[in-house]
PAKOL-548861 format. One record per residue (C-alpha): residue in one letter; x, z, y. Coordinates in pm, whole numbers, plus 50000, padded with zeros to 5 digits. Layout:
# residues N
aXZY;...
//
This chain:
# residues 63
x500005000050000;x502895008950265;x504544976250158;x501234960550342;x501134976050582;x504834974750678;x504974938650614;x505844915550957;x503324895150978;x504714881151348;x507204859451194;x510994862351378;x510484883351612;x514294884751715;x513694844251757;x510974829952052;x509074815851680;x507384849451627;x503594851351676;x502954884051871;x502874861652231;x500294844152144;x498234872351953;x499034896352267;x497174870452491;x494584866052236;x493894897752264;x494124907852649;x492004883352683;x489304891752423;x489694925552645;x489184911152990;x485464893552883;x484954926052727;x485474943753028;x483884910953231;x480174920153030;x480084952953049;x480474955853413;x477924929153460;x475714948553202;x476324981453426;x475644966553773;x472094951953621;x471484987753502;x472255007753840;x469814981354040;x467044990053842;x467495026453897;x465575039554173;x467065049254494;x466105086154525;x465345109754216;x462725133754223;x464155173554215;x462555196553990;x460745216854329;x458795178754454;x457985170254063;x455735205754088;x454445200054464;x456595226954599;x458245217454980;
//
């Protein structure tokens, strides 16, 4: 199992023929449209919420 896991799986790495470039972009940039949606998804979210919220005391009728 540690011989899996330990294996290179980037090619050469000492060499400019190794893989992690590309998989390091890959990935930042699977990270940026992540990032991208969910602040989209958020800023939909806080315009629906309503501008004041009610406090316990004006939910009962109190002043």
């Amino acid at each position: 199992m540690f011989e899996i896991l330990a294996d290179n799986n980037f090619g050469d790495t000492r060499s400019s023929d190794g893989l992690a470039g590309p998989m390091a972009l890959l990935l930042i940039l699977l990270l940026a449209a992540a990032t991208i949606f969910l602040i989209r998804n958020m800023n939909k979210r806080l315009k629906r919420l309503p501008e004041k919220f009610e406090t316990k005391d004006e939910a009962d009728g109190e002043p």
